[in-house]
C-alpha positions as CSV (number, residue, x, y, z in Angstrom):
1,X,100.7,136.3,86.9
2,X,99.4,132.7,86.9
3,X,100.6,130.2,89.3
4,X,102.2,126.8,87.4
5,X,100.5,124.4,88.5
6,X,102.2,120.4,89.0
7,X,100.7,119.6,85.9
8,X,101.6,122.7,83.9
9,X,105.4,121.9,84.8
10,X,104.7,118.2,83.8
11,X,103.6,119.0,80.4
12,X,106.9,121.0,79.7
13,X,108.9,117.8,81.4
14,X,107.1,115.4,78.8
15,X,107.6,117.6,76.0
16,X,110.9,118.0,75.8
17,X,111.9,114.7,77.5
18,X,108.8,112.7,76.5
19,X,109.0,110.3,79.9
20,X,109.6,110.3,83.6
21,X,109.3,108.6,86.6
22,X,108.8,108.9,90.2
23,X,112.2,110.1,90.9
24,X,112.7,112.3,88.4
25,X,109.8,114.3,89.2
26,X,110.8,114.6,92.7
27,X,114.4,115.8,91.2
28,X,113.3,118.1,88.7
29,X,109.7,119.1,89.4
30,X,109.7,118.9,93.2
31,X,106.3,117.0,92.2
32,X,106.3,113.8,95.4
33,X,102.4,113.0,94.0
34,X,103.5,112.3,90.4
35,X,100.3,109.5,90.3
36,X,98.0,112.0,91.1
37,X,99.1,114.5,88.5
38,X,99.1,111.9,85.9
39,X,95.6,110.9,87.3
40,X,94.6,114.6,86.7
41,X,96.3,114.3,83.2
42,X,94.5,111.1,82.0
43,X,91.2,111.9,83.8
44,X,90.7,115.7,83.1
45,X,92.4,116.5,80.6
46,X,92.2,113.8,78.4
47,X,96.3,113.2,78.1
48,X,97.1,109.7,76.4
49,X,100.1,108.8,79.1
50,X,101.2,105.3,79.6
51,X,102.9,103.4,82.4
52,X,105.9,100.9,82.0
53,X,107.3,98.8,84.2
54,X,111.0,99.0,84.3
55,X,113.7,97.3,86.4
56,X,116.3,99.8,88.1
57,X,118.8,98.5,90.8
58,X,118.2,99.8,94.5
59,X,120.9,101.2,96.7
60,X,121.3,97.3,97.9
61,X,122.4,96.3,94.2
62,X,119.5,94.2,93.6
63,X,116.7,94.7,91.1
64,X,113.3,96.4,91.7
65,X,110.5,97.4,89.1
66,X,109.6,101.2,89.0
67,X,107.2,103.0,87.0
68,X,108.3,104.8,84.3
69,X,105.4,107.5,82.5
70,X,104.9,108.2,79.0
71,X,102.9,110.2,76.8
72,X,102.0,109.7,73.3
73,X,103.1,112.7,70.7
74,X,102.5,113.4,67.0
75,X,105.4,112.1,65.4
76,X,105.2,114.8,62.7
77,X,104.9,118.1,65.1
78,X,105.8,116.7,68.5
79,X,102.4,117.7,70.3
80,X,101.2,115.6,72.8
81,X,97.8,114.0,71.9
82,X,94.7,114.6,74.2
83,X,92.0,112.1,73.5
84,X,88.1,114.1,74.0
85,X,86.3,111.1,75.3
């Protein structure tokens, strides 16, 4: 049996949920190097995911800016686009 890999288990994360940051992957995936497996994603693979810049509050109750990942899907079937550059 095949090993998942960090990026295998980001895939299923994106389709079902179709975003996530930082946190979330260390929650749910165990991934702590969610930039490099996007890096992977983008670079290898040819995955069109963005990055957006949103404000969360930090355990001091002021504001901070995270990154939040997203990856483009066909609207009509739900599968995430690859661009073959």
């Amino acid at each position: 049996m095949a090993k998942t890999t960090h990026a295998d288990r980001l895939l299923d994360y994106f389709k079902e949920y179709g975003k996530i940051t930082s946190l979330q992957a260390i929650q749910d995936l165990g991934n702590t190097r969610i930039s490099a497996t996007i890096h992977t994603l983008r670079k290898r693979e040819g995955y069109a995911i963005y990055t957006n810049m949103i404000e969360v509050p930090n355990r001091f109750g002021e504001t901070t800016q995270i990154a939040q990942y997203t990856i483009e899907k066909n609207p009509l079937t739900g599968e995430l686009i690859k661009y073959n550059f």
